[in-house]
C-alpha positions as CSV (number, residue, x, y, z in Angstrom):
1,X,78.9,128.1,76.5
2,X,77.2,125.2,78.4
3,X,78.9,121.9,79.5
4,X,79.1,119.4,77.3
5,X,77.0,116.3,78.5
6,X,79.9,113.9,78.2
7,X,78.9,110.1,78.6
8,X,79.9,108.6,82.2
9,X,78.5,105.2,82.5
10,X,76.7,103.2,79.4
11,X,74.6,99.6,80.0
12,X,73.1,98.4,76.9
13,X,70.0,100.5,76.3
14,X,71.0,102.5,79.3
15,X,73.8,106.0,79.7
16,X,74.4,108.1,82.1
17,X,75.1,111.5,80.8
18,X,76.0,114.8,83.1
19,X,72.1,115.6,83.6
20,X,70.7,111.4,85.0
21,X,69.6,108.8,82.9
22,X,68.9,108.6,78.7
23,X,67.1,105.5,77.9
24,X,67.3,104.1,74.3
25,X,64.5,102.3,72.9
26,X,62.5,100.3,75.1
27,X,64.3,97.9,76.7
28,X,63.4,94.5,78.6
29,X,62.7,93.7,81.9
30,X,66.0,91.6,81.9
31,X,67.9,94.8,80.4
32,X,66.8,97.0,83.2
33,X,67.5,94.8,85.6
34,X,70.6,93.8,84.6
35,X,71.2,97.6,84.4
36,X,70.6,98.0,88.1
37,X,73.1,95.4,89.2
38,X,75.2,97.0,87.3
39,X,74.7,100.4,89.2
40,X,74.6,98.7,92.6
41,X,78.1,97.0,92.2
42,X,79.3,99.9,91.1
43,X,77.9,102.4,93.5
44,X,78.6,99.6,96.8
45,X,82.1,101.1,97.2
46,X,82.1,103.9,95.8
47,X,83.8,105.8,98.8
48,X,86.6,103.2,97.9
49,X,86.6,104.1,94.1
50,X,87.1,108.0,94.9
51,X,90.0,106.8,97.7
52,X,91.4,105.0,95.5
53,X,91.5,107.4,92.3
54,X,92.7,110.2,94.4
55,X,95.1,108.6,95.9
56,X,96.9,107.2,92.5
57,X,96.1,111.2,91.4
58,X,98.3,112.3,94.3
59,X,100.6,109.7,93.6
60,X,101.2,109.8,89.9
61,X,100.7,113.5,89.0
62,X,101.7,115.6,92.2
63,X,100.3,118.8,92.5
64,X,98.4,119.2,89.0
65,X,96.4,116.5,90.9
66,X,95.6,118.9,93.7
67,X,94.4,121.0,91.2
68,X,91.7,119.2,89.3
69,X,90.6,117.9,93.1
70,X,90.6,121.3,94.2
71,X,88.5,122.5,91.5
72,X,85.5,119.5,91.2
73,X,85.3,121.3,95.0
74,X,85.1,118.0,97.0
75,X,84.3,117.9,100.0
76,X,88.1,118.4,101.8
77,X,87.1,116.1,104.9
78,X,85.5,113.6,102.9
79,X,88.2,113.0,100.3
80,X,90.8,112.7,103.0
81,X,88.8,109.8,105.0
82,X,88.0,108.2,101.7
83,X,91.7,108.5,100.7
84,X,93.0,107.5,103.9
85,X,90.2,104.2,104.0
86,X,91.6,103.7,100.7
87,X,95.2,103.7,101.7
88,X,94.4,101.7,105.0
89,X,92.3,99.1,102.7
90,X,93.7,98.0,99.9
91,X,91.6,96.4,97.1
92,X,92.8,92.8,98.4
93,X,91.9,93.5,101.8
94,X,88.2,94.4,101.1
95,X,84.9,92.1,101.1
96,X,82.6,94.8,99.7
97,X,80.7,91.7,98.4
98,X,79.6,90.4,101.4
99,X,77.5,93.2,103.1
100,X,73.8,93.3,100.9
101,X,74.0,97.2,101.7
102,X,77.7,97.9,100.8
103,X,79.7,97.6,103.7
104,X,81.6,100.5,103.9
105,X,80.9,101.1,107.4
106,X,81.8,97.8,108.2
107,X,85.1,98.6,106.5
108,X,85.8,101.6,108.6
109,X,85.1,100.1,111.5
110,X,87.9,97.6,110.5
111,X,90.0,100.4,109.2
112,X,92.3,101.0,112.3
113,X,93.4,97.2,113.0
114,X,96.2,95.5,112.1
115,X,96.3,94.3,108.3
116,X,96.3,90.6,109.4
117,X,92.9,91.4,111.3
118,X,91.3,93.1,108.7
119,X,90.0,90.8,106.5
120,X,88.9,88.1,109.0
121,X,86.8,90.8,111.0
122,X,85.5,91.7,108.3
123,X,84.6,87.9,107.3
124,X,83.2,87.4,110.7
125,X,80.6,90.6,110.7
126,X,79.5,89.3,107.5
127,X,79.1,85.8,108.4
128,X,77.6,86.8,111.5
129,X,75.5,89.3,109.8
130,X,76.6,91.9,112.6
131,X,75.2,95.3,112.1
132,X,78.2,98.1,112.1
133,X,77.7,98.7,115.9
134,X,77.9,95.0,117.0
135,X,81.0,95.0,114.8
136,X,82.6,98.2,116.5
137,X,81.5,96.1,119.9
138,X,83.4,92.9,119.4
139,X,86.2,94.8,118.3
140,X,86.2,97.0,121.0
141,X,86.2,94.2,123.2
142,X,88.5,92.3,122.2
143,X,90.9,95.3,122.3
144,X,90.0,96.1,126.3
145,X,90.5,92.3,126.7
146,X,86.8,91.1,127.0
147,X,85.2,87.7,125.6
148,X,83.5,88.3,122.7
């Protein structure tokens, strides 16, 4: 018996079944467009939203969690740096918001410092508008004791 094509994300004229995109009706420009903000903030962090969910899997259901992870056959090295991100980062600690492209990288390249640091590297690439490299620089820098 085929899978069922359960709903995963609905935006007003706009769902997101197992198979892509069902469009109801026509909708307007302004609908569609709204619709795509919608899947840009959600898909900006989405390494952060699969951290995250494992991680409270692991935490709250133990080994039954394993399981399910184990059999939606993840990717094991992934889900262990997006769980570990996840862990290093916490929600308050993260400025997903200000990188146009997401910032992920940004955040791992933050990942390893101290939670204190975090947050105002992170600040500073973004005001900066440092690529990921010239963030990994100044960090790496600072750290051998260099001017930045």
């Amino acid at each position: 018996m085929p899978e069922s094509k359960a709903l995963v994300l609905a935006a007003g004229a706009f769902t997101v079944d197992d198979d892509g995109l069902v469009v109801r009706g026509h909708p307007s420009f302004e609908a569609w467009s709204g619709a795509m903000e919608q899947v840009r903030r959600a898909t900006r962090g989405w390494q952060f939203l699969v951290g995250d969910l494992i991680a409270y899997g692991e935490e709250a259901y133990g080994e039954e969690a394993a399981q399910i992870i184990d059999a939606a056959q993840w990717d094991e090295t992934s889900v262990a740096v997006y769980v570990w991100l996840a862990k290093r980062i916490p929600r308050e600690r993260r400025r997903l918001a200000l990188f146009p492209r997401g910032g992920i990288d940004q955040h791992m390249a933050v990942a390893k410092l101290a939670a204190a640091d975090q947050v105002s590297w992170l600040e500073r690439a973004a005001h900066e508008g440092w690529t990921v490299t010239e963030t990994r620089r100044h960090i790496r820098a600072l750290t051998a004791g260099a001017p930045t």
